[in-house]
C-alpha positions as CSV (number, residue, x, y, z in Angstrom):
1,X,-123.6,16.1,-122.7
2,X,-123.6,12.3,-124.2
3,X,-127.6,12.2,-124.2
4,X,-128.7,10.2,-126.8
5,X,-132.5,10.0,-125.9
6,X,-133.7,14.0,-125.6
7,X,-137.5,14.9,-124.8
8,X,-138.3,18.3,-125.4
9,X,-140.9,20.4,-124.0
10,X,-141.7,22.9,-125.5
11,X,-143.7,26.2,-123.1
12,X,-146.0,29.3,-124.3
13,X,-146.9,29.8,-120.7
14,X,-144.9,30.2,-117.0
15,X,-143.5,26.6,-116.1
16,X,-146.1,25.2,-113.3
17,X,-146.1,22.0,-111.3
18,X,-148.1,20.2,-114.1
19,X,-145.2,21.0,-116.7
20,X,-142.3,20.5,-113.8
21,X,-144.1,17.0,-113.6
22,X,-144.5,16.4,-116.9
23,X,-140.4,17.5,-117.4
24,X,-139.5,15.2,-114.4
25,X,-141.5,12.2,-116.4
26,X,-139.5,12.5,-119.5
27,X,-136.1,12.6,-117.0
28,X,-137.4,9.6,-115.7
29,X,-137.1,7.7,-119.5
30,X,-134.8,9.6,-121.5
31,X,-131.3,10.6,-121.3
32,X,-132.2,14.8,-120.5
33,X,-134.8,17.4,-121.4
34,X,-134.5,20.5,-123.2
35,X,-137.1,23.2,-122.3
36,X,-137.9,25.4,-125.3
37,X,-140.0,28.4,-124.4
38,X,-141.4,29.8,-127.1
39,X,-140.0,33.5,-127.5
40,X,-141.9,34.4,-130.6
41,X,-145.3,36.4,-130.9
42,X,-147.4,35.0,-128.6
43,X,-151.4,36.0,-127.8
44,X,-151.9,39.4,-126.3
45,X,-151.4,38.9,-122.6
46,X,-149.4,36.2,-122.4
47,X,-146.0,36.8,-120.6
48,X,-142.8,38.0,-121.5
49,X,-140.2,35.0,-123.0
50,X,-137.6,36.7,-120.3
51,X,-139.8,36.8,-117.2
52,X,-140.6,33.0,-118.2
53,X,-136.8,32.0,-118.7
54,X,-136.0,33.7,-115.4
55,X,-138.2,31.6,-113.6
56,X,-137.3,28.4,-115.1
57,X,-133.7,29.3,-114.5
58,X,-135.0,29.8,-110.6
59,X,-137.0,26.2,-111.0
60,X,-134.2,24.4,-112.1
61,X,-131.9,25.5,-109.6
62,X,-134.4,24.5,-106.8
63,X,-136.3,21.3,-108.0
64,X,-133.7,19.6,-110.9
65,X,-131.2,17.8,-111.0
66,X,-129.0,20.4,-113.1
67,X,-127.0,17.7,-115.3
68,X,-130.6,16.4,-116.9
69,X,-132.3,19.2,-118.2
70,X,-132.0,22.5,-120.2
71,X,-133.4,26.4,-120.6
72,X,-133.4,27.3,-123.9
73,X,-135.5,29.6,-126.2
74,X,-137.2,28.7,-129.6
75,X,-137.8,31.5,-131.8
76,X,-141.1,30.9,-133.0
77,X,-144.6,32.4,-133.2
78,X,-147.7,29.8,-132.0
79,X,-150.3,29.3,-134.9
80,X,-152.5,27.0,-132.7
81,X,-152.9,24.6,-135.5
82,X,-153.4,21.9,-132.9
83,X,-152.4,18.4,-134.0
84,X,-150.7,19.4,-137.2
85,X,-148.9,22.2,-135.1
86,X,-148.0,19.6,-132.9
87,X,-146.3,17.4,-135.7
88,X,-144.7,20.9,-137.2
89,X,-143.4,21.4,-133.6
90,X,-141.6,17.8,-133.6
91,X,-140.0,18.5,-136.8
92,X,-138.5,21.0,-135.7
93,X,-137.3,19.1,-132.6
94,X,-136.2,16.7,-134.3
95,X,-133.4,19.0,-136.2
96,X,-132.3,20.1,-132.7
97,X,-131.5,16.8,-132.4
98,X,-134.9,15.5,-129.8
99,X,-135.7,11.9,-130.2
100,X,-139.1,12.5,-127.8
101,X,-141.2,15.4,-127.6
102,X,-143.9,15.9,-124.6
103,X,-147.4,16.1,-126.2
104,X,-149.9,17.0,-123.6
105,X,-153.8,17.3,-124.3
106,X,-153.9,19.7,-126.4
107,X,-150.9,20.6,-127.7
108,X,-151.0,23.9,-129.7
109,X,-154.7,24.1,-129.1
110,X,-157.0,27.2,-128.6
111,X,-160.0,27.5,-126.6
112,X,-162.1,23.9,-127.5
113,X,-161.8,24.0,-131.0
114,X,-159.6,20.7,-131.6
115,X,-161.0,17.6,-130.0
116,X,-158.5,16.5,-126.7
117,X,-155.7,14.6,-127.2
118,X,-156.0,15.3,-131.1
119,X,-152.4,16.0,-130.8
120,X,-151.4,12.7,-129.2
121,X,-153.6,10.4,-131.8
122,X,-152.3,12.3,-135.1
123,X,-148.9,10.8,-134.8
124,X,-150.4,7.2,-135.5
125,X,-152.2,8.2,-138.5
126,X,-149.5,9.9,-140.3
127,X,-147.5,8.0,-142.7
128,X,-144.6,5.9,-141.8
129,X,-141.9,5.6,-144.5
130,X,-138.8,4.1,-144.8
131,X,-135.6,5.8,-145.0
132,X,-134.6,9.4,-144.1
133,X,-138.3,11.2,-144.3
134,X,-139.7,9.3,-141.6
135,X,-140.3,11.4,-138.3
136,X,-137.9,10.2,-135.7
137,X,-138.8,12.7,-133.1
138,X,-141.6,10.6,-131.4
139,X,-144.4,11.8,-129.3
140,X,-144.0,11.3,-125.4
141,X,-148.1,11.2,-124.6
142,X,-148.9,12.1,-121.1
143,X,-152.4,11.9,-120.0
144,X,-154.3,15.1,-118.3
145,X,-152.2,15.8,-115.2
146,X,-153.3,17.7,-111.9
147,X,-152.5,17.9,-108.3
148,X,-154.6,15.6,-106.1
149,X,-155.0,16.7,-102.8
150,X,-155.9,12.5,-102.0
151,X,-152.6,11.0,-103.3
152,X,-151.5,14.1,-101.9
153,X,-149.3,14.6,-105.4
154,X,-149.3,15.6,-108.8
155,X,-151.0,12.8,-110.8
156,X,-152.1,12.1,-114.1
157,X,-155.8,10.3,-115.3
158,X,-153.8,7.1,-115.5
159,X,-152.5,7.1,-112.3
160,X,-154.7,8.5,-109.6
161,X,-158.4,7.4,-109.2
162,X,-159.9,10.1,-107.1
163,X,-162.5,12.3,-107.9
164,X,-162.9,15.2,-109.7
165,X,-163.3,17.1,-106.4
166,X,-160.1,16.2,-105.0
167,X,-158.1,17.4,-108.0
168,X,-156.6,20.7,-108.7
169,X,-156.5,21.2,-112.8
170,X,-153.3,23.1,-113.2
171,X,-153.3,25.5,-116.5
172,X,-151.3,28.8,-117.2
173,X,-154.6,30.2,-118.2
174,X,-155.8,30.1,-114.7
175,X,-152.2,31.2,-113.1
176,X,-152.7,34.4,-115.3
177,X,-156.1,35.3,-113.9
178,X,-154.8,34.7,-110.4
179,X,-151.7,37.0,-111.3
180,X,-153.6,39.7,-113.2
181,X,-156.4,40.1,-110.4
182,X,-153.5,39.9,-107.8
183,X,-155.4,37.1,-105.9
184,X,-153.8,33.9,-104.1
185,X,-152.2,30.9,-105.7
186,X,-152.4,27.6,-104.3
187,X,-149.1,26.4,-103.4
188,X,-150.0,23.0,-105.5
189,X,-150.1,25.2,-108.2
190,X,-146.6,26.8,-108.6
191,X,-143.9,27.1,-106.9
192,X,-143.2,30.0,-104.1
193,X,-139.8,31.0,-106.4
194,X,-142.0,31.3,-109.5
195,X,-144.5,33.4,-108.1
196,X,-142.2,35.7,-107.0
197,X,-140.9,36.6,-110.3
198,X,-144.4,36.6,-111.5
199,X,-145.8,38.6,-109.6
200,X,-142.6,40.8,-109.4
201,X,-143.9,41.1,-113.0
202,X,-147.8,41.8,-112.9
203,X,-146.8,44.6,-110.4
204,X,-144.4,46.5,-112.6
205,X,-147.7,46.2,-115.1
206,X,-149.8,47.5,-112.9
207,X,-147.2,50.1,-111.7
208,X,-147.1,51.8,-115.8
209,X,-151.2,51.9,-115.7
């Protein structure tokens, strides 16, 4: 495609507003985007690699422009190493040929076992050397994002100064308990398209038990 500045982002969970906004962020400054859902082991009850591609595939149709971004798999299993994860993770981004990678929060993290933004910060300490071992895929740091119902948007700490009460924090953990106990998601959450094929999925679950 000619791109010479690539972010990838790379997904364990179903792609949400938070990570369509974080995508649409790294269109904004680079050339394209690659999405690279992990299609590897993943934690019991996470979702299927193919439900999750179908729905990006539906997401991109809908809300990208087409000629800026890619679905692709990454054949990988999550360790949830956390900030050394994360620097694994851009290595291997790098040899796809990504010059930026999206590093949220907590990248690769599990429950609140690394400290936030861990992930971010441990690309400044790491070595620098000249010459071919260097890490060129650099981290594209992105500040805890959410929908606020004020700006009326999705917004990130940096951007929006509104409240903690007029914020929506938008995680796949919570879209997963919505799905699994079959109970309403907010429309600033996900998309109408990607709850379809969601749910279409927690039914046929539910339909085998």
């Amino acid at each position: 495609r000619g791109w010479a500045n690539v972010a990838a982002l790379q997904l364990r969970n179903p792609m949400h507003r938070s990570h369509e906004y974080l995508a649409k962020i790294a269109i904004e400054v680079c050339d394209g985007v690659i999405i690279h859902s992990l299609i590897g082991n993943l934690k019991p009850g996470d979702i299927p690699a193919a439900t999750r591609i179908e729905a990006i595939k539906l997401l991109i149709e809908h809300y990208f422009v087409k000629d800026n971004i890619l679905n692709a798999g990454y054949p990988l299993d999550m360790r949830y190493a956390g900030p050394r994860e994360g620097l694994l993770h851009a290595t291997f981004r790098q040899n796809y040929g990504c010059s930026r990678m999206i590093i949220g929060r907590d990248h690769a993290g599990v429950g609140d076992f690394y400290g936030m933004f861990e992930a971010q910060t441990i690309f400044d300490k790491i070595p620098k050397p000249a010459g071919g071992k260097a890490l060129l895929c650099t981290p594209l740091k992105i500040d805890w994002t959410f929908w606020c119902y004020q700006c009326g948007s999705m917004a990130s700490a940096r951007t929006c100064r509104h409240e903690a009460g007029d914020r929506l924090l938008v995680s796949g953990t919570q879209l997963r308990k919505w799905l699994e106990a079959n109970d309403p998601v907010p429309p600033e959450f996900s998309r109408p398209e990607v709850l379809a094929i969601l749910r279409e999925y927690y039914a046929s679950i539910a339909a085998k038990s």
